[in-house]
C-alpha positions in Angstrom: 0.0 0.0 0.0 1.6 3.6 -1.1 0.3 6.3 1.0 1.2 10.4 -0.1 2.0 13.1 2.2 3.3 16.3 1.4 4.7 15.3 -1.7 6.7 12.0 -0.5 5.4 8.0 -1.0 5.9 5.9 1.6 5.3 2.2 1.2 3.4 0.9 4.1 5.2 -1.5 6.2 2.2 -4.0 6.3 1.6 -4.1 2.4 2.7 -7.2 -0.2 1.4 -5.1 -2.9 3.9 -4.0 -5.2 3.8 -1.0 -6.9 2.5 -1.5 -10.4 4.5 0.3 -12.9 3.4 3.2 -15.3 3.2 1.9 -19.2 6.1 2.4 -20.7 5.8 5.1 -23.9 2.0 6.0 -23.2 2.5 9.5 -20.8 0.5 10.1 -18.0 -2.7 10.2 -19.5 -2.6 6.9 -21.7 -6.0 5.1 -21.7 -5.8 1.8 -20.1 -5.8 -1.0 -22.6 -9.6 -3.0 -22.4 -9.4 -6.5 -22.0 -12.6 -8.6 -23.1 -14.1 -11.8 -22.8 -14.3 -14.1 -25.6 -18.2 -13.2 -25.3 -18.0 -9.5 -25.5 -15.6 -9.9 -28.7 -18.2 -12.1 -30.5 -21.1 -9.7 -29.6 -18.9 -7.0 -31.1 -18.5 -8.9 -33.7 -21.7 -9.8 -34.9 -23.1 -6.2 -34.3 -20.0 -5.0 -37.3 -21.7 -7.7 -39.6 -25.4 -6.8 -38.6 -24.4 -3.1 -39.4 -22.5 -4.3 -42.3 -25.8 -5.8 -43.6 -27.8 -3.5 -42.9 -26.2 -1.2 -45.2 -25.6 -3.2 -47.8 -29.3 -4.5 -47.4 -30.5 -0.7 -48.1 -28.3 -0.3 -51.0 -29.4 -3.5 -53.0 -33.3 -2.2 -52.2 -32.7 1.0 -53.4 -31.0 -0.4 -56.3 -34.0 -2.4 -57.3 -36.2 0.1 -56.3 -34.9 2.7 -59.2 -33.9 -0.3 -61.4 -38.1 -0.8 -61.0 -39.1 2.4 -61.0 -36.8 2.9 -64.3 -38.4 -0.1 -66.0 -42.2 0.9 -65.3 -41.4 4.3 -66.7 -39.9 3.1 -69.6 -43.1 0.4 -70.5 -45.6 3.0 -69.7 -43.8 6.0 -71.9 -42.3 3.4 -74.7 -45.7 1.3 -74.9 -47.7 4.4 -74.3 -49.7 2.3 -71.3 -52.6 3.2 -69.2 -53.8 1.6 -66.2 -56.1 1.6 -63.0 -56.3 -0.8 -60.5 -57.0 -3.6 -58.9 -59.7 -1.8 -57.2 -60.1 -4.4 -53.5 -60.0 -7.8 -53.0 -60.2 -10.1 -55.9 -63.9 -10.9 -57.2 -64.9 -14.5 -56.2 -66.3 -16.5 -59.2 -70.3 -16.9 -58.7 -70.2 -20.8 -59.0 -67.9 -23.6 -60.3 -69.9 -24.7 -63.1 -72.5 -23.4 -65.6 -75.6 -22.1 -63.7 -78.2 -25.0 -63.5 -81.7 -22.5 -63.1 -80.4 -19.2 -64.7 -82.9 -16.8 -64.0 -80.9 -13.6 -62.8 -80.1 -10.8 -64.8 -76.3 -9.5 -63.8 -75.2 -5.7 -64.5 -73.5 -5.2 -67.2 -70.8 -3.2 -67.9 -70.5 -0.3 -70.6 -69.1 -2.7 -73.2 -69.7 -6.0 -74.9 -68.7 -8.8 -72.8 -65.3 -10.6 -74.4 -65.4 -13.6 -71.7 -66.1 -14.5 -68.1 -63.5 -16.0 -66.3 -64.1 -16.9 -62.0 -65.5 -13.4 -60.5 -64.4 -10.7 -63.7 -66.0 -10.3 -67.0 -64.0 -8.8 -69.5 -65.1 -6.1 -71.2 -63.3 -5.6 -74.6 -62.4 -1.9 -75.6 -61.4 -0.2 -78.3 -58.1 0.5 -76.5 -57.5 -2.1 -74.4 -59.7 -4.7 -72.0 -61.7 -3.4 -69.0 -62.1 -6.3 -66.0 -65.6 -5.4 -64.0 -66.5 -7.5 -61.0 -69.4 -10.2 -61.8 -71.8 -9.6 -58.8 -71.3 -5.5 -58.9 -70.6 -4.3 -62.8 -68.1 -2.1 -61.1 -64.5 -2.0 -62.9 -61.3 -4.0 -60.9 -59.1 -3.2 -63.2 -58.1 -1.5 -66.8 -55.7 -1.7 -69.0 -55.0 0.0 -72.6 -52.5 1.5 -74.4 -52.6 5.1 -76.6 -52.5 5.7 -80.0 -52.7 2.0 -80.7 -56.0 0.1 -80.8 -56.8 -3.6 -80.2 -57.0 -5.8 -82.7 -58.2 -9.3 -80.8 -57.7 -10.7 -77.3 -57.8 -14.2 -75.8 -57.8 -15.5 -72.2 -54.7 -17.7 -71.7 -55.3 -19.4 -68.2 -54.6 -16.6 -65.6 -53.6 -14.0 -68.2 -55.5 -11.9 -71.2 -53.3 -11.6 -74.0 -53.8 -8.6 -76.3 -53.0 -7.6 -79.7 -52.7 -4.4 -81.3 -52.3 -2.9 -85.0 -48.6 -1.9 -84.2 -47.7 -5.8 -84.0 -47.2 -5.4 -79.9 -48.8 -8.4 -78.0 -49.2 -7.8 -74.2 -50.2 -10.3 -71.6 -51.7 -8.8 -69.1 -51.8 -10.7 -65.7 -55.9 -11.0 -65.0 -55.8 -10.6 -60.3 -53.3 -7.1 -61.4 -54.0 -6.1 -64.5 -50.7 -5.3 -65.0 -48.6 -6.4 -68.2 -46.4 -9.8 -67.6 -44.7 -9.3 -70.8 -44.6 -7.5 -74.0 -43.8 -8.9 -77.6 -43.4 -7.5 -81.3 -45.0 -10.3 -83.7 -43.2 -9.2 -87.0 -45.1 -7.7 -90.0 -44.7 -8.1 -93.4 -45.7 -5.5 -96.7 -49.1 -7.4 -96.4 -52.1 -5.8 -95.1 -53.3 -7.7 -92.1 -57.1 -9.2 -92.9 -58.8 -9.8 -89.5 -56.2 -11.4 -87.7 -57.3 -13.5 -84.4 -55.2 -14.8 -81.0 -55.8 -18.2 -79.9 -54.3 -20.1 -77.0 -53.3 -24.1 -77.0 -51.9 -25.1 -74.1 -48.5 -23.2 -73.0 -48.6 -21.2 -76.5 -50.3 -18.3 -77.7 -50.7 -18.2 -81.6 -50.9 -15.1 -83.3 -53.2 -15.9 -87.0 -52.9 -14.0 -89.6 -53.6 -14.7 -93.4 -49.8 -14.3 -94.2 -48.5 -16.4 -91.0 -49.0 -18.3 -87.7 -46.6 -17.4 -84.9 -46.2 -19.6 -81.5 -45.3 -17.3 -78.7 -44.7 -18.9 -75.0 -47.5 -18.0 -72.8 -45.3 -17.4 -70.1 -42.4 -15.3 -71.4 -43.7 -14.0 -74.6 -41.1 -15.4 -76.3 -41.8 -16.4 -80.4 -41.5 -20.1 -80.2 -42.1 -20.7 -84.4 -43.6 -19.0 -87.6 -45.1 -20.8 -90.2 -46.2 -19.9 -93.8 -48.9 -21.1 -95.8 -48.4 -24.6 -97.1 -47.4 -25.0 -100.5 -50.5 -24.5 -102.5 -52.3 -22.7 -100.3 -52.9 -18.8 -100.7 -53.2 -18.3 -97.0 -54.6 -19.2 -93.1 -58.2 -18.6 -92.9 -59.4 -16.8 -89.8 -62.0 -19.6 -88.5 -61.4 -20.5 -84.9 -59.1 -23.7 -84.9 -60.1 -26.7 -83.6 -58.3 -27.8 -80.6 -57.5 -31.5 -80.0 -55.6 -33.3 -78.2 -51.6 -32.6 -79.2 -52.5 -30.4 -82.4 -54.7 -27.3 -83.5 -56.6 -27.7 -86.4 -56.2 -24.6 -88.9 -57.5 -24.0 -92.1 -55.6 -23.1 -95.2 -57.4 -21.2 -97.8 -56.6 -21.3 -101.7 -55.7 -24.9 -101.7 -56.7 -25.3 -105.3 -56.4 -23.8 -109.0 -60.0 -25.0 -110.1 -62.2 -24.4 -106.8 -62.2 -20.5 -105.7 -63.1 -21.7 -101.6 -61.1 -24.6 -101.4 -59.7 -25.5 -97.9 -57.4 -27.8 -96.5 -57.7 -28.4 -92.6 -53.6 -29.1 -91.1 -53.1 -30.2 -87.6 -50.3 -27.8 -86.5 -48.2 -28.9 -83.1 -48.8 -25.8 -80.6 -45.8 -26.3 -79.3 -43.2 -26.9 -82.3 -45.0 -25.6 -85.2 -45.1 -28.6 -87.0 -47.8 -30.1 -88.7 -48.9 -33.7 -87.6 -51.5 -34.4 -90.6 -54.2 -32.7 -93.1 -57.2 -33.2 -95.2 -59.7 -31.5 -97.1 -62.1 -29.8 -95.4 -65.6 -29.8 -95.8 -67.6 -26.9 -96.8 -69.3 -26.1 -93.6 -65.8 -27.1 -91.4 -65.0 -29.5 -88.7 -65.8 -29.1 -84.9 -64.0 -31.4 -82.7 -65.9 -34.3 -81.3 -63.0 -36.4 -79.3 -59.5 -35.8 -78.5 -58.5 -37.4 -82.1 -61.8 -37.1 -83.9 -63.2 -34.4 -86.0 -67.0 -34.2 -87.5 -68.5 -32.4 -90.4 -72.0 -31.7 -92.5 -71.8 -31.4 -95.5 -74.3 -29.1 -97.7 -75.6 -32.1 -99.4 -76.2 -33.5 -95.9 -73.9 -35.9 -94.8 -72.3 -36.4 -91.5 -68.8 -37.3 -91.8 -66.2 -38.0 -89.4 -61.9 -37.8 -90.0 -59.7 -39.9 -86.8 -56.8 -38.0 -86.9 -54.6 -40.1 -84.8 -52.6 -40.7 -87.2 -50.5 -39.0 -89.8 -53.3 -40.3 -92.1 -56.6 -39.4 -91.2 -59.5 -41.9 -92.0 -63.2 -40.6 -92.8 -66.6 -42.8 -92.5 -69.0 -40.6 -94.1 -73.6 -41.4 -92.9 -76.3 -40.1 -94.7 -79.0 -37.7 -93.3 -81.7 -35.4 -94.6 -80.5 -32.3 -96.3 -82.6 -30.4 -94.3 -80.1 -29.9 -91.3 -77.3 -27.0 -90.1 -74.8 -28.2 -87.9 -75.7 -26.3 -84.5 -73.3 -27.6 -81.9 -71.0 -30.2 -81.0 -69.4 -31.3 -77.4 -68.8 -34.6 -75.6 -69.1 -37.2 -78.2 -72.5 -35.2 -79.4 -73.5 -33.5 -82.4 -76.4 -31.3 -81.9 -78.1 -30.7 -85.7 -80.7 -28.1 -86.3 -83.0 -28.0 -89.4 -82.8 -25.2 -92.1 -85.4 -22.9 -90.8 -84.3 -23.8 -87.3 -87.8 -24.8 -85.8 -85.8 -28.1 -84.4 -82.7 -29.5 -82.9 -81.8 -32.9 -82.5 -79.0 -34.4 -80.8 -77.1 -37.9 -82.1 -74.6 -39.5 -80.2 -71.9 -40.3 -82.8 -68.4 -42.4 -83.2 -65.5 -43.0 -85.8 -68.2 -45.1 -87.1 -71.6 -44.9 -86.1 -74.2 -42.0 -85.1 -78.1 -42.7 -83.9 -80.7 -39.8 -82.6 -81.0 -39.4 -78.8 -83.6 -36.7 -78.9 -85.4 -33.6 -80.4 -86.7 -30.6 -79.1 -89.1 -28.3 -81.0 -89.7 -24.7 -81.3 -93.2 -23.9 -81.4 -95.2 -22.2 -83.7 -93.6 -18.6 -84.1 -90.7 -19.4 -82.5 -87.2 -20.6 -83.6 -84.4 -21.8 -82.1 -80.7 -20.3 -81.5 -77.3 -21.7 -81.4 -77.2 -23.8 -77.9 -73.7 -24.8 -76.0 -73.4 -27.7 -74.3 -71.8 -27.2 -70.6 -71.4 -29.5 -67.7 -74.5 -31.7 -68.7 -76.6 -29.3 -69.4 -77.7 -28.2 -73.0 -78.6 -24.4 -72.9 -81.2 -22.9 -76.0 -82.6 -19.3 -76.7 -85.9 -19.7 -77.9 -87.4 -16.5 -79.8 -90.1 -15.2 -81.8 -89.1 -15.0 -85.3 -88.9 -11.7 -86.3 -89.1 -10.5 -89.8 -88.7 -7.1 -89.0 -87.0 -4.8 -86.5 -88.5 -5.0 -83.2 -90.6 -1.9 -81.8 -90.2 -0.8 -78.2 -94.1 -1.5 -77.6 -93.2 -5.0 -79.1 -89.4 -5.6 -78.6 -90.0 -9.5 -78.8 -90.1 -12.1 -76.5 -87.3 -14.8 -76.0 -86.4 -17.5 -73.6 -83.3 -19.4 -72.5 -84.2 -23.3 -72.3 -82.0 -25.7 -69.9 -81.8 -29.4 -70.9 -80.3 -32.6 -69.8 -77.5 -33.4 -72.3 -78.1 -37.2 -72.6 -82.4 -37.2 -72.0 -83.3 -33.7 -73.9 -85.9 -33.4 -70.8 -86.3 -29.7 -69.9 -84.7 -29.1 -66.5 -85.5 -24.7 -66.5 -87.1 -22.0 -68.7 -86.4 -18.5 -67.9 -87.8 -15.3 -69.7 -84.9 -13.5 -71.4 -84.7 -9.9 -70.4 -86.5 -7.3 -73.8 -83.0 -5.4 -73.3 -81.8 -8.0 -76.1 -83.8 -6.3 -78.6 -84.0 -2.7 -77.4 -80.3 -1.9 -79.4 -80.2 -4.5 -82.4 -80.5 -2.4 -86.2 -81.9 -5.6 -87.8 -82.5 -8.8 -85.6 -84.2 -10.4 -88.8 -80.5 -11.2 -90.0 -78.9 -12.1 -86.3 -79.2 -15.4 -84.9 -79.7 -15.4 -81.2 -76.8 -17.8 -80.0 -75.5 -18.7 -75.9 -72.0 -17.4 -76.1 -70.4 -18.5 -73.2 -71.8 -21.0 -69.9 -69.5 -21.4 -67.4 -68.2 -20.3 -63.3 -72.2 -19.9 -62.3 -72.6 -17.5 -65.4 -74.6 -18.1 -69.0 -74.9 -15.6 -71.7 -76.9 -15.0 -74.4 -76.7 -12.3 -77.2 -76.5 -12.0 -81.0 -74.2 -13.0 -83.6 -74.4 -12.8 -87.4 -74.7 -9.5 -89.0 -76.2 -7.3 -86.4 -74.5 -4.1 -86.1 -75.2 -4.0 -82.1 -73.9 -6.8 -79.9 -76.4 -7.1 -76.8 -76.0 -9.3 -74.8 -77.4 -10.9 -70.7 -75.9 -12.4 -68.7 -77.7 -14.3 -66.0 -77.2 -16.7 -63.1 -78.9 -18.9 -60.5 
């Protein structure tokens, strides 16, 4: 122990401490050197990495974050984009199947109905697609694009793909509304003439008279383009019929002699490649299995083509010449006659075909194209009209539900006089059901009416 007095250190005479000596080279007011545990260093430690992260953490987010910002400018400015939405929680879809007693009228929305998928219909637009909710009318989401305008759209599982007259195709994801991907289909010194998009599988095809193209449906990216075939003018834009493994498409021009002549090719969706082809029929084929296509002809023969094969084989049966082919789903061909006052249904094979039933108009009345969904045969059934309809007599229709197999009516509903209120000239329209599915039917007019009305109703 070292005890001061008046300037002097005297070591007490009881103490064993030594006196500890100043650190050499530090000065009187060196900091004493801090000795930690082998905890306190590996707390230190880890904080220096946890700060370390931290930073470099905020630096890759706000990287991103202007990498982001950078590429949403430069879609919306380069593809001259406009959108809205989603507006809340995503619409629930009314019902898993098609509606068994449809007798309520939905709200529409301000345009003609392109689809229904789960709880949004899809209103096409001259610009773009609008997405309104099923039970409400009220828009989720909307996307379109300026000074471009939309030549055709299709639904492609969870996505709407769109295409426009400057060649850009846009998938546009259907819960956001906001583009997945953007694609330039090439164009050529030919005018496009009514060019469709159709979707097989993972592929979207782009159809136009000059070319089909096979874009991925997930990246966008052009897969294959094919020409005409040799001796063919061009693609005709008929819907293709979708079978199992290949797309049917029609080439027109096929032949020197006969100015309509058409050749049907099964084209791989996903290579391009064609699998087989035969003449088609006047009328076309409709798909009646995953290998089998079925016709009628004008002279009134049911014919049938197994495409399994690279070389299809036909079986051809007689029936009256008083018949339009009206529908076909399931292993059934649904057959109207000529002044469509009747419909019959035939079950019909590669090689065989016999009547399961027939269902009648009524005097005044004919019947409109039907659709076959989930069991259920759905038919308008309307006065026949050989003039324009008058508000004090707009007309009176009716939506008939029937059991696929027995033809026994399971519903009639009264169709809503809104159908007739904005058609220029029903006397050339047929009324047709234009989509049944996810609780939802719909009913409207094809043909050559200038005004597409439509309803939509559900249970």
């Amino acid at each position: 122990m070292k005890d001061q007095l008046d300037g002097w250190t005297w070591k007490s005479g009881d103490s064993d401490t030594e006196a500890e000596p100043e650190p050499a080279g530090r000065g009187r007011y060196a900091v004493p050197r801090i000795r930690r545990t082998p905890a306190q260093s590996a707390r230190a430690a880890a904080a220096w990495i946890r700060a370390r992260w931290i930073r470099l953490t905020v630096s890759v987010t706000v990287l991103v974050l202007a990498v982001g910002g950078w590429q949403t400018y430069d879609y919306v400015t380069r593809f001259h984009e406009q959108m809205s939405g989603p507006h809340g929680a995503f619409p629930a879809a009314l019902g898993t199947t098609a509606p068994k007693r449809p007798s309520r009228v939905l709200t529409s929305g301000d345009s003609t109905p392109a689809g229904i998928v789960g709880g949004l219909v899809l209103n096409e637009q001259s610009d773009g697609t609008v997405a309104t909710n099923v039970r409400t009318g009220r828009s989720y989401w909307h996307y379109g694009r300026e000074k471009a305008a939309l030549l055709a759209e299709s639904l492609v599982s969870d996505a709407v793909v769109l295409w426009y007259d400057d060649g850009l195709v846009v998938s546009v994801d259907l819960r956001s509304g906001k583009p997945r991907w953007h694609t330039k289909v090439a164009r050529t010194g030919r005018a496009d003439s009514g060019g469709r998009v159709w979707h097989a599988g993972d592929t979207v095809i782009i159809s136009r008279e000059e070319r089909l193209t096979g874009l991925s449906a997930r990246s966008g990216k052009q897969l294959w383009s094919i020409a005409p075939p040799a001796g063919c003018k061009g693609w005709d834009n008929r819907a293709p019929v979708d079978l199992s493994g290949s797309e049917a498409f029609d080439a027109t021009g096929c032949s020197r002699t006969e100015a309509y002549a058409k050749e049907l090719y099964g084209v791989d969706p996903a290579s391009g490649r064609t699998r087989w082809h035969l003449k088609d029929e006047s009328i076309g084929y409709g798909r009646l299995g995953d290998h089998t296509l079925v016709s009628l002809t004008l002279s009134g023969s049911l014919v049938t083509a197994d495409v399994s094969g690279t070389r299809p084989r036909i079986h051809t049966t007689a029936l009256s010449h008083d018949a339009h082919l009206r529908g076909i789903s399931d292993g059934k061909v649904l057959i109207g006659s000529k002044d469509d006052t009747s419909l019959t249904a035939r079950q019909v094979s590669n090689d065989s075909s016999k009547v399961l039933w027939t269902v009648q108009a009524g005097k005044g009345f004919e019947l409109g194209l039907p659709r076959t969904a989930d069991g259920r045969v759905y038919i308008p059934r309307y006065e026949r009209l050989t003039a324009p309809p008058t508000h004090k007599d707009p007309g009176t229709a009716q939506l008939l539900v029937l059991d696929a197999r027995t033809g026994h009516e399971l519903h009639r509903t009264v169709l809503p006089a809104s159908l007739y209120e904005d058609t220029d000239d029903v006397g050339t329209g047929t009324m047709a059901v234009l989509g049944a599915g996810y609780g939802v039917v719909r009913v409207g007019w094809t043909g050559f009416v200038a005004s597409a009305a439509q309803v939509s109703l559900a249970d």
